[in-house]
C-alpha positions as CSV (number, residue, x, y, z in Angstrom):
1,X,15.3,-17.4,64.5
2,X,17.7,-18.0,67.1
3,X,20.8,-20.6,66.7
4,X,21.5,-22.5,69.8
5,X,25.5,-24.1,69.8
6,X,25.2,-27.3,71.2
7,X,21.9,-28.6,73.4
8,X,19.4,-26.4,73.0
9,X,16.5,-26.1,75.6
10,X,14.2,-28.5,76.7
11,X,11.2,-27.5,77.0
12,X,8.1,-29.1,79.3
13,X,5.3,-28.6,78.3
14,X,1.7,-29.6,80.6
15,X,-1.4,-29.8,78.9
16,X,-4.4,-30.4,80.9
17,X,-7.5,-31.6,79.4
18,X,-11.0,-32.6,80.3
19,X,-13.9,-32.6,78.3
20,X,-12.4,-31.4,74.6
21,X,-12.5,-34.7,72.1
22,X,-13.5,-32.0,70.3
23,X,-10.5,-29.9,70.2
24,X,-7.7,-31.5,71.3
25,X,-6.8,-33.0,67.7
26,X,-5.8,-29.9,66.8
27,X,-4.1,-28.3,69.9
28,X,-1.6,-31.4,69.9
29,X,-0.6,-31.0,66.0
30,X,0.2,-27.5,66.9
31,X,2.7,-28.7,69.1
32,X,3.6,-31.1,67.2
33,X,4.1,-28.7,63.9
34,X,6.4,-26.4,66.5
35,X,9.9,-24.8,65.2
36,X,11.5,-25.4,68.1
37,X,11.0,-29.0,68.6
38,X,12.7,-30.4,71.3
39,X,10.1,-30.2,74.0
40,X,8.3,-33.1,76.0
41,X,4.4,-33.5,77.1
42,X,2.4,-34.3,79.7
43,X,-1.5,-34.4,78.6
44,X,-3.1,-34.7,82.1
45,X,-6.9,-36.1,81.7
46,X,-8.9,-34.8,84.5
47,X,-10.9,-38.1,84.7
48,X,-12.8,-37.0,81.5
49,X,-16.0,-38.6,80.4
50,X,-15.6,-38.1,76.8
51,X,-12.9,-39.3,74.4
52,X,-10.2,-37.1,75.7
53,X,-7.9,-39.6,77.6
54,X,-8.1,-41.7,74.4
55,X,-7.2,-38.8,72.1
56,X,-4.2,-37.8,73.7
57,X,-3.1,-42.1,74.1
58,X,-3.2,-41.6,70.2
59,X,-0.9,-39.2,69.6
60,X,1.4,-40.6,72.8
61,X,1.6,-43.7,70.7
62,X,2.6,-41.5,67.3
63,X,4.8,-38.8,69.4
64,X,6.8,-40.4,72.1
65,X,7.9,-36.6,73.4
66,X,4.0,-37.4,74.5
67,X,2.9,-38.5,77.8
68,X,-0.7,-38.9,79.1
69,X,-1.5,-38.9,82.9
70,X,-4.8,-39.8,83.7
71,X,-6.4,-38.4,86.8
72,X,-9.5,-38.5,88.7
73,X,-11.4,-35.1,88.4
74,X,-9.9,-32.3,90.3
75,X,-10.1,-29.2,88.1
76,X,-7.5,-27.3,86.1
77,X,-5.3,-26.2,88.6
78,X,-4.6,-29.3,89.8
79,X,-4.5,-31.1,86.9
80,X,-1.2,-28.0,86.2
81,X,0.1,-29.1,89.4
82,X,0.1,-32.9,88.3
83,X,1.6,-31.9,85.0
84,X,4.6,-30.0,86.4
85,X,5.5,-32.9,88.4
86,X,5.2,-35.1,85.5
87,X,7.4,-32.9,83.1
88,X,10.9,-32.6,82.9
89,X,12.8,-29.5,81.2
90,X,14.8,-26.8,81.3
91,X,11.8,-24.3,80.4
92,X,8.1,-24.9,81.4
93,X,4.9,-24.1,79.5
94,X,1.5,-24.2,79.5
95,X,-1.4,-25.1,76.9
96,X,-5.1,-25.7,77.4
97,X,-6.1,-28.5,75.3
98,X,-8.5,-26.3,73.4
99,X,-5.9,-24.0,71.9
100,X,-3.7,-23.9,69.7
101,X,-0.2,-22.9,69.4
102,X,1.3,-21.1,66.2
103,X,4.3,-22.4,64.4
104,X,7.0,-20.3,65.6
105,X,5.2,-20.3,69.2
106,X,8.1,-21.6,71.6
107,X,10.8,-20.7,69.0
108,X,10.2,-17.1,70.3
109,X,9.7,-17.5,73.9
110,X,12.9,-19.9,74.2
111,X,15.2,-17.4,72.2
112,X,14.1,-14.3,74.0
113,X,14.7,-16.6,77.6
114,X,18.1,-17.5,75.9
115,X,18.7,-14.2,75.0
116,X,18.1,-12.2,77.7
117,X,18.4,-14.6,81.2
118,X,15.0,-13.4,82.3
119,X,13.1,-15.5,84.6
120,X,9.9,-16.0,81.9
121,X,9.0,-14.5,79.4
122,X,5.1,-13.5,78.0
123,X,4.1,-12.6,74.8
124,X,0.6,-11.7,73.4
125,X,-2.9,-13.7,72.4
126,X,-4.9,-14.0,69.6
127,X,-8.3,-14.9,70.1
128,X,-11.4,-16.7,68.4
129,X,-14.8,-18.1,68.9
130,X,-15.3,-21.6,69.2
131,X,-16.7,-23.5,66.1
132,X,-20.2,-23.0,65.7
133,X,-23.3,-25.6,64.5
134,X,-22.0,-25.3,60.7
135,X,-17.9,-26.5,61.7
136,X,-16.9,-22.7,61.1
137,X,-14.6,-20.5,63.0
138,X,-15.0,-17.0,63.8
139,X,-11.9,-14.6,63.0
140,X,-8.9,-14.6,64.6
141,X,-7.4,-11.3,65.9
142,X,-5.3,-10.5,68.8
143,X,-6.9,-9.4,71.6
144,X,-6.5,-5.3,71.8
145,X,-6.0,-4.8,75.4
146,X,-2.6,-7.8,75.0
147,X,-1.6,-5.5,72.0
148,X,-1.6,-2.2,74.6
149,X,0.3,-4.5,77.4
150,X,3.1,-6.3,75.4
151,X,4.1,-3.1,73.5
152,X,7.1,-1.7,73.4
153,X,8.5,-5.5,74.0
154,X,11.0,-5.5,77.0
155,X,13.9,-7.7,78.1
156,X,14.9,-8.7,81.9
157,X,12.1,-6.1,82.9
158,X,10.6,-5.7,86.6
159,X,6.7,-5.2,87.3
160,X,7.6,-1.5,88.2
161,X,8.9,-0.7,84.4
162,X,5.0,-1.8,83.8
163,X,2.8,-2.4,86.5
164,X,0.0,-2.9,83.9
165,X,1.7,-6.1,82.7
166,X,-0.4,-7.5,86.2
167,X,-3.2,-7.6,83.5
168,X,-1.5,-10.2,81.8
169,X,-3.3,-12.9,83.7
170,X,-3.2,-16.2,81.9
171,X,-0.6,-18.9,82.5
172,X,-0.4,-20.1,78.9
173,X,0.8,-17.6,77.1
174,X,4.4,-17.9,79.1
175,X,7.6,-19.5,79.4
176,X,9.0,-20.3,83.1
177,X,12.6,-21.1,83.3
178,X,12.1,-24.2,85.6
179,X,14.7,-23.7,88.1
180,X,13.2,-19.7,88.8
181,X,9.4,-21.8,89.0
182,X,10.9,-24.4,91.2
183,X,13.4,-22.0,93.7
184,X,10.4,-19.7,93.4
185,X,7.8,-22.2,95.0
186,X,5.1,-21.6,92.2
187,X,1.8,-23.7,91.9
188,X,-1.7,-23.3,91.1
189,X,-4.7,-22.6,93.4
190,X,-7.0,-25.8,93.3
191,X,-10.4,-26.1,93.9
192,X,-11.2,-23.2,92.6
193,X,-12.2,-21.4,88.8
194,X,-10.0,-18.2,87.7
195,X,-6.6,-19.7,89.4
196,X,-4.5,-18.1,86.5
197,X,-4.0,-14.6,88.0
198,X,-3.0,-15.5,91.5
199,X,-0.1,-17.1,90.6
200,X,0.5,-15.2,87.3
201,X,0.7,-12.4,89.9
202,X,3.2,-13.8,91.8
203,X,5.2,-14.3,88.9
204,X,5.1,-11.0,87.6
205,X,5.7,-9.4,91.1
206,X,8.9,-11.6,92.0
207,X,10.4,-12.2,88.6
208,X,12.3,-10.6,85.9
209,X,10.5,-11.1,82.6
210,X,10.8,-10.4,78.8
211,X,7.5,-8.6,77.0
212,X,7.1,-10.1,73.8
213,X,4.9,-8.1,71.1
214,X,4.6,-11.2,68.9
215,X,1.2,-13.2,69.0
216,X,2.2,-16.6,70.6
217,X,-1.3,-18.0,71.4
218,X,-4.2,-19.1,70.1
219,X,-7.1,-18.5,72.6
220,X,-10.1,-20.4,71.8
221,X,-13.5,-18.6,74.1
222,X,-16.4,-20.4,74.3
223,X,-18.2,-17.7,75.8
224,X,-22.0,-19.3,76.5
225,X,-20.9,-21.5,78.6
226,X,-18.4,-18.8,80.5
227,X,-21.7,-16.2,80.7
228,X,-23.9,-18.7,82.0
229,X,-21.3,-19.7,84.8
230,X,-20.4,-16.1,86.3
231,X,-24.0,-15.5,87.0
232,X,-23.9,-18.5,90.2
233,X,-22.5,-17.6,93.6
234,X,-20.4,-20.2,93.4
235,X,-18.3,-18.3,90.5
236,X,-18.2,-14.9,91.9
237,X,-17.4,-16.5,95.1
238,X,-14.4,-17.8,93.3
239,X,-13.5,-14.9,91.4
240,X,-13.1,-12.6,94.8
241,X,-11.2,-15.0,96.2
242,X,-8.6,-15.2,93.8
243,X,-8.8,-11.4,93.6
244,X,-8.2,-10.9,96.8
245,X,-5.3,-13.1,96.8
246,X,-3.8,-11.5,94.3
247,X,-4.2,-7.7,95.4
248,X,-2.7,-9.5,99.1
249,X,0.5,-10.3,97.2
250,X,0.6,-6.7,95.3
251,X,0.3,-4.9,98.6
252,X,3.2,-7.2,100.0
253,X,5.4,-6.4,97.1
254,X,4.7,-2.7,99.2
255,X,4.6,-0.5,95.8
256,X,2.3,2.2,96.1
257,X,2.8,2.4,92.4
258,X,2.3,-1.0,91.6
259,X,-0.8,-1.2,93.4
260,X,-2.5,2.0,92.6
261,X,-2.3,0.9,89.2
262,X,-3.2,-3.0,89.8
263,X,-6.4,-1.8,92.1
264,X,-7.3,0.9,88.8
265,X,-6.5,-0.9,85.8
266,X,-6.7,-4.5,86.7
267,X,-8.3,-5.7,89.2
268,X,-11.2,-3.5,87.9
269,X,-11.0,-4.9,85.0
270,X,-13.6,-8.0,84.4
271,X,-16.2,-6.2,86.4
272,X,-18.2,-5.0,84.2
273,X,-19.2,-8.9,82.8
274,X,-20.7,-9.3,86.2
275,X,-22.5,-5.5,86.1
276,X,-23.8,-6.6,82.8
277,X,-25.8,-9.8,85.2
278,X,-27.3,-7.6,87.6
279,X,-30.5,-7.3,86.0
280,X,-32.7,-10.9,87.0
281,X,-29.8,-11.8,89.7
282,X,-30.8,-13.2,92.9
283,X,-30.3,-11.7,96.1
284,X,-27.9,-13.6,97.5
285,X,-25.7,-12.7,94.1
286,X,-26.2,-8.8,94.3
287,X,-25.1,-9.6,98.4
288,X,-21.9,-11.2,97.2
289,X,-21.1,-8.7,94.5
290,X,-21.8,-5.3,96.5
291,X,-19.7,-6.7,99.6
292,X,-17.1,-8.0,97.5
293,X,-16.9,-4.6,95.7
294,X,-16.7,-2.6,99.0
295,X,-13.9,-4.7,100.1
296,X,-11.5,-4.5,97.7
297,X,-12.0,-1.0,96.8
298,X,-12.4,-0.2,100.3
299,X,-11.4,4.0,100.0
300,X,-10.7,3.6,96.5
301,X,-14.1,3.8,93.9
302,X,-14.6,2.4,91.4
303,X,-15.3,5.5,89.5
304,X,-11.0,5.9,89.6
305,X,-11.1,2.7,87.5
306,X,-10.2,1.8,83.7
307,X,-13.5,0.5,83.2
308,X,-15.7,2.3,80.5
309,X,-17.7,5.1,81.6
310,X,-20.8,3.4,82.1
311,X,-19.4,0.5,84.3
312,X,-18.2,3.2,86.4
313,X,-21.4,4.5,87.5
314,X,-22.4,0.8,87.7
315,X,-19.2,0.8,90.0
316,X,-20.4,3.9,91.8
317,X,-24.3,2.1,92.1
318,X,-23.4,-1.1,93.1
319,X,-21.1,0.7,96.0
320,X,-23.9,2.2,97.2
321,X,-26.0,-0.2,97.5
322,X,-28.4,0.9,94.5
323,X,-29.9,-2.3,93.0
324,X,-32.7,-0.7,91.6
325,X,-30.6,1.7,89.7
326,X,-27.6,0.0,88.5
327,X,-30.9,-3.1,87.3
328,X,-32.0,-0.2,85.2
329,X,-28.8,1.4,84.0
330,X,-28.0,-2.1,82.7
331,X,-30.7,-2.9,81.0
332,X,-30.5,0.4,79.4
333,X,-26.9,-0.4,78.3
334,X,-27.9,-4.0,77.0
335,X,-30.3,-2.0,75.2
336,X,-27.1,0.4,73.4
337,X,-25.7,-3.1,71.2
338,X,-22.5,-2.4,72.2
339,X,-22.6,1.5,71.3
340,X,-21.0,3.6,73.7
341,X,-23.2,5.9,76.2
342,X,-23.9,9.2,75.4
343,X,-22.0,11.8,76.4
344,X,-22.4,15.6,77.0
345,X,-20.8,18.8,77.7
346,X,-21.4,20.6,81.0
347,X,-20.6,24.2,80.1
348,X,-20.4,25.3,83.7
349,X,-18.0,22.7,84.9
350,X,-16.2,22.9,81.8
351,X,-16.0,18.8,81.5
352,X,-17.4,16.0,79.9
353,X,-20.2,13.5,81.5
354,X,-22.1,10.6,79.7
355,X,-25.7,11.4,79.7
356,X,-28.3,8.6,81.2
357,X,-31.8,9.1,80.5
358,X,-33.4,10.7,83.3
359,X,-36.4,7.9,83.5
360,X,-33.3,5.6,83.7
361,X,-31.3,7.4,86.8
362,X,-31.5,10.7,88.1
363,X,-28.6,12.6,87.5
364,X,-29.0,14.7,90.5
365,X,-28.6,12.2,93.1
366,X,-25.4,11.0,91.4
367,X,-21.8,11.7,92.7
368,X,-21.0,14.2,89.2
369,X,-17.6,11.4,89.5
370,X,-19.5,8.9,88.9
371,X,-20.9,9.9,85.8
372,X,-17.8,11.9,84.3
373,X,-15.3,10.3,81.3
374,X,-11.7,10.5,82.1
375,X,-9.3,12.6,80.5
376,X,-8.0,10.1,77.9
377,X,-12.0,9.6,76.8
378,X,-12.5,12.7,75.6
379,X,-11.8,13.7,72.0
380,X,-11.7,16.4,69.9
């Protein structure tokens, strides 16, 4: 671990919470329990209606590096906002009040921050499912695709070094010097869901930054609730909008590098959650979701993207305005338990294809594209 002469960091740290008495017990010992402790809190409560606000007024009164700020309800990104103009310190973090925080957590950000005079610094996530009926956990493991981004680590690196970092998207799993975040004119969108990547977009696109391959954060998904959401208007709505924000400040960055890859490999990249809703949505929702995709892949398809082979053609269906189709490709996939599609080799073209059942889709009136894996996909 790092050896600081003298004053070492401060760090701020803004918690937001809002509906987790169930959770937040533990998130605040983790912070509690960290190696490097000299931080301060703010725990905003977003006008909560459970136990929340009196949770965190618990552990203000044990911890006095512990603030609570309660709020009317305004959602998550501006109960951030509130936070960082609560907070004082030198560095600024963030933690969900349903997470949790290893040991050794800020330790690493600070010293790499210290170490390299990077504007922030991001290191990778761990995930598990939130505790079931019977008070268990599912496993922890680090998320695979935040293993592929954060490795080889990098020091005082720009988006350009690796533009796939943009995938990154979560404000938690960070440390902001708070002068850059300040001079730099940083918030988060409010009134709206998804308001990580926007401004994690930003970040990444103006900054210098440190990749950290050590597992930082403890990502608690309660997925029910999550699924259940993304099939309303009101969250896809939200999710092209902060999209499209995002892919405005790429293209203003004016890398065609950068945004060839961002447009590919992530934006594309949590489409295939919404393919897997088209089946049973309403009209308006297959409206919003074929528009949206023809406007932000506007003369770039989908079938270019990092998204399994399947969700491709879905792509591809959904562009063309195939309801019918991509309905019964889908249901056919839910119908695979998470087994990949089949694939097959066309002798005459000398490539690979996944293979739909014809009572599913006809092949024939398929772009061949559409239906045919990528390079990297094919083994052997």
């Amino acid at each position: 671990m790092k050896r600081w002469f003298g004053r070492s960091p401060l760090v701020g740290v803004v918690v937001p919470a809002y509906g987790v008495e169930r959770w937040i017990d533990e998130c605040l010992a983790s912070l509690v329990a960290q190696q490097h402790a000299r931080w301060e809190a703010v725990v905003v409560d977003d006008g909560s209606v459970d136990r929340s606000g009196e949770i965190a007024e618990v552990w203000a009164r044990r911890d006095r590096r512990i603030r609570v700020v309660h709020t009317a309800n305004a959602g998550l990104g501006a109960a951030r906002n509130t936070g960082v103009q609560h907070v004082r310190g030198d560095h600024l973090a963030f933690l969900d009040s349903d997470d949790v925080l290893p040991a050794t957590a800020l330790a690493s950000l600070v010293g790499a921050l210290e170490e390299s005079g990077s504007d922030f610094a991001t290191a990778s996530v761990a995930s598990w499912p939130s505790r079931d009926d019977s008070g268990s956990d599912g496993p922890l493991e680090e998320l695979r695709w935040m293993r592929r981004l954060h490795r080889p680590p990098l020091r005082g690196a720009r988006v350009e070094e690796r533009p796939e970092i943009l995938g990154d998207v979560f404000a938690w799993n960070k440390l902001y010097r708070r002068s850059w975040w300040d001079a730099s004119g940083l918030t988060w969108p409010e009134g709206t869901r998804y308001e990580d990547q926007p401004t994690t977009t930003r970040a990444f696109l103006s900054g210098t930054f440190d990749v950290l391959s050590e597992t930082t954060y403890h990502w608690r998904i309660r997925e029910g609730s999550i699924t259940q959401t993304r099939a309303t208007t009101e969250d896809l709505r939200d999710r092209w909008a902060t999209k499209r924000a995002s892919l405005g400040a790429v293209r203003d960055h004016g890398s065609a590098q950068v945004e060839r890859v961002f447009v590919d490999r992530v934006l594309a990249g949590d489409l295939w959650r919404y393919f897997l809703l088209v089946p049973g949505c309403t009209d308006e929702w297959w409206e919003l979701l074929r528009t949206g995709v023809q406007e932000l892949w506007n003369g770039r398809s989908l079938v270019h993207s990092g998204l399994p082979p399947v969700h491709r053609l879905a792509g591809w269906l959904v562009e063309q305005d195939r309801r019918a189709d991509a309905t019964r490709l889908m249901q056919w996939v839910a119908g695979l338990d998470g087994a990949p599609a089949p694939r097959v080799r066309d002798d005459a073209a000398g490539a690979w294809r996944i293979e739909v059942p014809r009572e599913v889709l006809d092949g024939a009136t398929v772009d061949p594209v559409a239906l045919a894996l990528h390079p990297h996909e094919v083994s052997g």
